[in-house]
N, C-alpha and C positions, 0 to 999 in steps of 0.2 A: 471716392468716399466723401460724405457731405462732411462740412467743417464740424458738424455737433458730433459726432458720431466720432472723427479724428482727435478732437478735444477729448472726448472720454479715455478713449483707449491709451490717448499720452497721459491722461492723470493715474490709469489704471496702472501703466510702468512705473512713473516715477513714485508711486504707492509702493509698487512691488519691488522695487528695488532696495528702497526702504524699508518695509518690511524683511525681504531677503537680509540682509546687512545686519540690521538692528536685531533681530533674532537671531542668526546664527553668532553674531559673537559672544551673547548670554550662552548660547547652547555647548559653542565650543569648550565651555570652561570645563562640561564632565568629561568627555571623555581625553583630555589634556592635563587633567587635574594631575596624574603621574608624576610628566615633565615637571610641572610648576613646582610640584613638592619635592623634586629632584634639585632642580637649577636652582631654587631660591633657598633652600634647605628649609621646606616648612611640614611638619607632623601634619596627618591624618587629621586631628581635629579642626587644626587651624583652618587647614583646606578650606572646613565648611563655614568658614567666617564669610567668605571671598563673595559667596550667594546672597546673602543678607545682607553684606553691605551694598549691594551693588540695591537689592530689592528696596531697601530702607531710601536710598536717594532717589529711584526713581518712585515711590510713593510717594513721599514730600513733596515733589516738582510736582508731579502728576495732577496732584492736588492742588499746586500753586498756579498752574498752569492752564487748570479747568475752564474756572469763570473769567480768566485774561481772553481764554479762544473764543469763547461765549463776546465776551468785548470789543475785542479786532478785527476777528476772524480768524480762521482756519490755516489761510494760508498762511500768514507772517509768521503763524505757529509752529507750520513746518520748515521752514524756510530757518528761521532761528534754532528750532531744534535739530536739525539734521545738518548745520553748520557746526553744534557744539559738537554734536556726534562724532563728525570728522575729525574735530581735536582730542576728540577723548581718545578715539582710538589710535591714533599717532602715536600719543603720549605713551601708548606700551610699549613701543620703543626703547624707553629710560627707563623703564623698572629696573630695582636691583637686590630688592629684598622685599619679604614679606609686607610692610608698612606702607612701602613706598606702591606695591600691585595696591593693594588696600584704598589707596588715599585712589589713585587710575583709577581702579572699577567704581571707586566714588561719585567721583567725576563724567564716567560713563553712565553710571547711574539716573543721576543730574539730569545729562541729556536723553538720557530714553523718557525721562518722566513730563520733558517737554515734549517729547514725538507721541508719547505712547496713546492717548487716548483723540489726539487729532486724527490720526491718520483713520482711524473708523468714523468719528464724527462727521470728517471730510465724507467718506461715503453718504453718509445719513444726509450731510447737507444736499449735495448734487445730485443722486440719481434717488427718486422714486422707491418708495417699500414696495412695489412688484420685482424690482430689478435688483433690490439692494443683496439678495442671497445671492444672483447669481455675481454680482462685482465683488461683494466683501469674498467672494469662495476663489476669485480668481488673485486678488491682495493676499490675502492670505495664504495662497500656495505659494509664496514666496518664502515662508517658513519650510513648507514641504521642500523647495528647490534650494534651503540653506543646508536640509540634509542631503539633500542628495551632490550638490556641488560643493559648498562651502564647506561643511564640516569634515567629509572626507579628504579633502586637498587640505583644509586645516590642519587636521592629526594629522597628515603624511609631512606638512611645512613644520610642524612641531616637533615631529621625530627626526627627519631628515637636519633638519638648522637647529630652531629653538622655538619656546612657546610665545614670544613675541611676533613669530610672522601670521600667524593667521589674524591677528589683528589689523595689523598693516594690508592685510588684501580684504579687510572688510571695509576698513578706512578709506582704499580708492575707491570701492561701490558706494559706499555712503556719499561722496565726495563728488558722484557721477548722478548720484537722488538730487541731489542740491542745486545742482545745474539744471535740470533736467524739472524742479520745481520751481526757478527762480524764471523758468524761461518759459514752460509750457503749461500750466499748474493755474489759472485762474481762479478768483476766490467768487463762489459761489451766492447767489443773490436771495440771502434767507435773510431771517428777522434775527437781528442782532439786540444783546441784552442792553436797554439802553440807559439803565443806572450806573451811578460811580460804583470803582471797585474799591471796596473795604476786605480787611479782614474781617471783620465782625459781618458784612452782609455774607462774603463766603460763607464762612461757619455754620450761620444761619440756615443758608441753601442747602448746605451740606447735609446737616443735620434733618432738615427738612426730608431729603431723597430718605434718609435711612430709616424716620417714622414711618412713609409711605408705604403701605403695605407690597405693593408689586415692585417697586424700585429698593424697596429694603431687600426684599426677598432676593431679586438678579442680582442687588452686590453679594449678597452673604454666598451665593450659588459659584460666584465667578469667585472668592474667598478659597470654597470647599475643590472646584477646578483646581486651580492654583495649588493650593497647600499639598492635594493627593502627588503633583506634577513633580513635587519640590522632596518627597516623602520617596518614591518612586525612583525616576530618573536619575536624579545626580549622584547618588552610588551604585548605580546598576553597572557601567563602564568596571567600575573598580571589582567590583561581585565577580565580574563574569572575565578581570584577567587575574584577578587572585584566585579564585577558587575554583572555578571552569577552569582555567587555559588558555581563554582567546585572548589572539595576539591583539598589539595594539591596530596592525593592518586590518584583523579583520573586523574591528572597533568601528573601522572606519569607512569599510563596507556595512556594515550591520546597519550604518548611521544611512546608508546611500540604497538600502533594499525599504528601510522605515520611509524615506523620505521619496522614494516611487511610490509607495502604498498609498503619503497623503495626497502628493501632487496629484493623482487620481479622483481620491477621494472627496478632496475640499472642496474642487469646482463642483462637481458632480452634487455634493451634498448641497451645495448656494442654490444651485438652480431647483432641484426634486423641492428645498423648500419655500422654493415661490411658489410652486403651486402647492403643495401638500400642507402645509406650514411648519414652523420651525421647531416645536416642542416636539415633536413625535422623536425624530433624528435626536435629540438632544438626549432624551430621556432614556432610550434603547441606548444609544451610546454608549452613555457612561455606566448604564448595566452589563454590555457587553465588555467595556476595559475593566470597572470590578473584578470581574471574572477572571480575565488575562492576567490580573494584577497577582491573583490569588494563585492562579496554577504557576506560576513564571519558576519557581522555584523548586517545584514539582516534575517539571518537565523539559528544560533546560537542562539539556546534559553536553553543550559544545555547539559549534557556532552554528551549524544548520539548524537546529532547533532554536534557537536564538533570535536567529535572525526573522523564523518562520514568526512567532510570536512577535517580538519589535513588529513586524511588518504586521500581522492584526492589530495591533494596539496603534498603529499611527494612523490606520484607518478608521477606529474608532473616534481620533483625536481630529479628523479633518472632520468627518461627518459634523462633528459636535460647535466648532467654533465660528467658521460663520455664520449658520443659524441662529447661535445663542449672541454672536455680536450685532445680525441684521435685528432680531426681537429687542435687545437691548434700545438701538435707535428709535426704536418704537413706540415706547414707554412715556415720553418726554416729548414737550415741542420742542421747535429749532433751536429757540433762543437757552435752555436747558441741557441740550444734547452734550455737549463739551464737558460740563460740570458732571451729568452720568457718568459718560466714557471716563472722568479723570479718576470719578470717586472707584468706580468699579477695576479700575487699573492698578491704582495705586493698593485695595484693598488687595487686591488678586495678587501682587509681590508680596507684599505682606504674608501672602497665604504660602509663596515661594519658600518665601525667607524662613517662616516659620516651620513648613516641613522642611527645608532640608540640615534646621537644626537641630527638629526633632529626629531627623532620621540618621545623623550622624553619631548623636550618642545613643539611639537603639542598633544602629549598624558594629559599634565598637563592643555594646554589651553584650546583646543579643544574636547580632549576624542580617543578613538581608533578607529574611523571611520576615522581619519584625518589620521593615520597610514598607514589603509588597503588601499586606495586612492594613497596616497603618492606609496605605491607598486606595486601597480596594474600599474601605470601611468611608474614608472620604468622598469618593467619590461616586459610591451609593448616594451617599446622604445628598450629594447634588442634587440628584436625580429623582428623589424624591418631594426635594423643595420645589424645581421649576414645576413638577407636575402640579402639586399641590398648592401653591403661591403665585405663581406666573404667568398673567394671561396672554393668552395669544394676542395681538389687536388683529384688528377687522381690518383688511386692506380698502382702501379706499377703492373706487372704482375708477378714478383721472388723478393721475401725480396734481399734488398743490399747487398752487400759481409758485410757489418757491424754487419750487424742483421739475414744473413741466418741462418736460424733451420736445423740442421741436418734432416734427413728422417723422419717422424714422430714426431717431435718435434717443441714443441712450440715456442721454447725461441730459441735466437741467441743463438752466441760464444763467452762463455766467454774467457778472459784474466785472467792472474793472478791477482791478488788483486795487 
């Protein structure tokens, strides 16, 4: 294998690994939520604190963190963020009451909002807009591969022991990303921001992306993603062992049938939209999860139809996110990219946070049909922003001098660290 080509596929792990880690321990929190509110003695409402704070930290860093990557680079980004990561997740370990998880997911938070919009920028920088559906699809099935391994062996470590282990075994993967980026992870040879960093020039930038008519629009879009996710999901676990029956066991298959759906789906959708482009998949999509959203409640009568559904609905969700994160890269030059990804991140938790506080006091009032409604109705609205707001760009015909691949190779030219 030529060394460019072996270079990509090691950044493409230590991406996935990280991703895998860093997403499943946000995911593990619904269908664990139980235990947590068992072991720590915390109400149903509070539960839903636990998402927003977590959402709330990593938009502030996220944001903090933007125009730093834009400045450094990429790597030291990761390399710092997925170092904090590993402390955070340690740290669940010592929880021992509500306040004290609270202040941890804090802390967690923190560090997803230094990881969270590098690790797609890092694509943006290295490989080429021809290539970048199919790598961000294959990064991103590391989300698919946290349901399918992670969260199932989580909820079985959470019921079997306590809701502290599934942290601790995200915490050695994150721990194994870090090594893995400190050693093989090269920072990629793009045009770095070359002004001092101010808060006030941030602000500025920031502000700037959200006037701009096609970059306002993808944040607001990745907002309406986010919020539907957050409205949706994180009481569904609870819905379907309250009111349905299913066990916590088959929680945790339900989680491992969704997450073969997307690890299918992700790569599949990266690649179909290098050639086809990326709005088409996007758009269909999230018409097609509307839908799932709407019937879920309707036709869910116990865990085979349950799971039948999860497993459409994650496919819907793989189709959708590389796409919409390779078009994002797009938007923006190199020296820009970081600050996108950060604003669009941070906004996108925010969108978390906010549904899943709206969905906890319509899940207590109303029930989890007022949920599935709430997301479906979001998640339309996506759907009609990108089509309507969001240009496709023109791929070039030769990657930039930034991001050319040698002959056969995947990935740009790196730089020295």
């Amino acid at each position: 294998m030529p060394d460019s080509n072996r270079t990509a596929y090691l950044i493409l792990l230590a991406l996935w690994l990280m991703v895998f880690a860093a997403s499943a321990q946000v995911i593990i929190i619904a269908p664990i939520l139980p235990q947590i509110g068992a072991a720590l003695d915390i109400g149903e409402g509070l539960q839903g604190l636990l998402v927003p704070a977590y959402a709330f930290m990593l938009s502030l860093f996220a944001l903090i963190t933007g125009p730093i990557s834009d400045k450094i680079g990429r790597r030291r980004i990761l390399l710092y963020g997925s170092a904090a990561m590993t402390a955070a997740l340690f740290l669940h370990a010592f929880v021992y009451d509500f306040t004290s998880l609270l202040l941890v997911r804090a802390v967690a938070g923190a560090a997803g909002g230094v990881l969270s919009g590098a690790s797609v920028a890092y694509v943006g920088d290295y490989f080429p807009y021809r290539r970048r559906g199919w790598a961000n699809g294959w990064v991103m099935s590391g989300i698919a591969f946290g349901q399918i391994l992670g969260i199932p062996l989580g909820k079985l470590l959470a019921d079997w022991i306590n809701f502290r282990w599934p942290f601790l075994m995200f915490c050695f993967v994150m721990a194994a990303a870090w090594l893995l980026i400190w050693r093989r992870v090269p920072q990629p040879d793009v045009k770095r921001d070359p002004r001092a960093l101010s808060v006030r020039r941030a602000l500025r930038n920031y502000g700037s992306l959200l006037l701009r008519t096609k970059t306002g629009a993808a944040v607001t879009a990745y907002f309406l993603m986010f919020f539907s996710i957050g409205a949706y999901v994180i009481f569904l676990p609870t819905w379907l062992e309250v009111d349905i029956g299913v066990s916590g066991e088959q929680i945790a298959l339900l989680f491992l049938v969704g997450g073969l759906a997307n690890v299918v789906a992700s790569p599949a959708a990266g690649t179909v939209s290098d050639h086809i482009g990326r709005k088409p998949l996007i758009v269909w999509s999230c018409f097609a999860l509307g839908v799932i959203m709407l019937l879920t409640t309707y036709v869910v009568w116990g865990f085979y139809s349950a799971a039948l559904m999860f497993a459409i609905a994650m496919v819907t969700v793989g189709m959708r996110i590389s796409p919409l994160q390779s078009l994002l890269t797009a938007l923006v030059p190199d020296h820009e990219r970081g600050l996108l990804m950060s604003l669009a991140v941070a906004i996108g938790q925010i969108g978390i946070g906010l549904g899943s506080v709206v969905a906890g006091i319509l899940y207590v009032d109303l029930g989890y049909l007022s949920n599935t409604v709430l997301g479906a109705l979001s998640i339309i609205a996506m759907a009609l922003l990108v089509q309507w707001a969001v240009p496709e760009p023109e791929p070039s015909p030769q990657p930039t001098s930034a991001t050319r691949p040698a002959d056969g190779a995947v990935g740009g030219t790196p730089s020295a660290p």
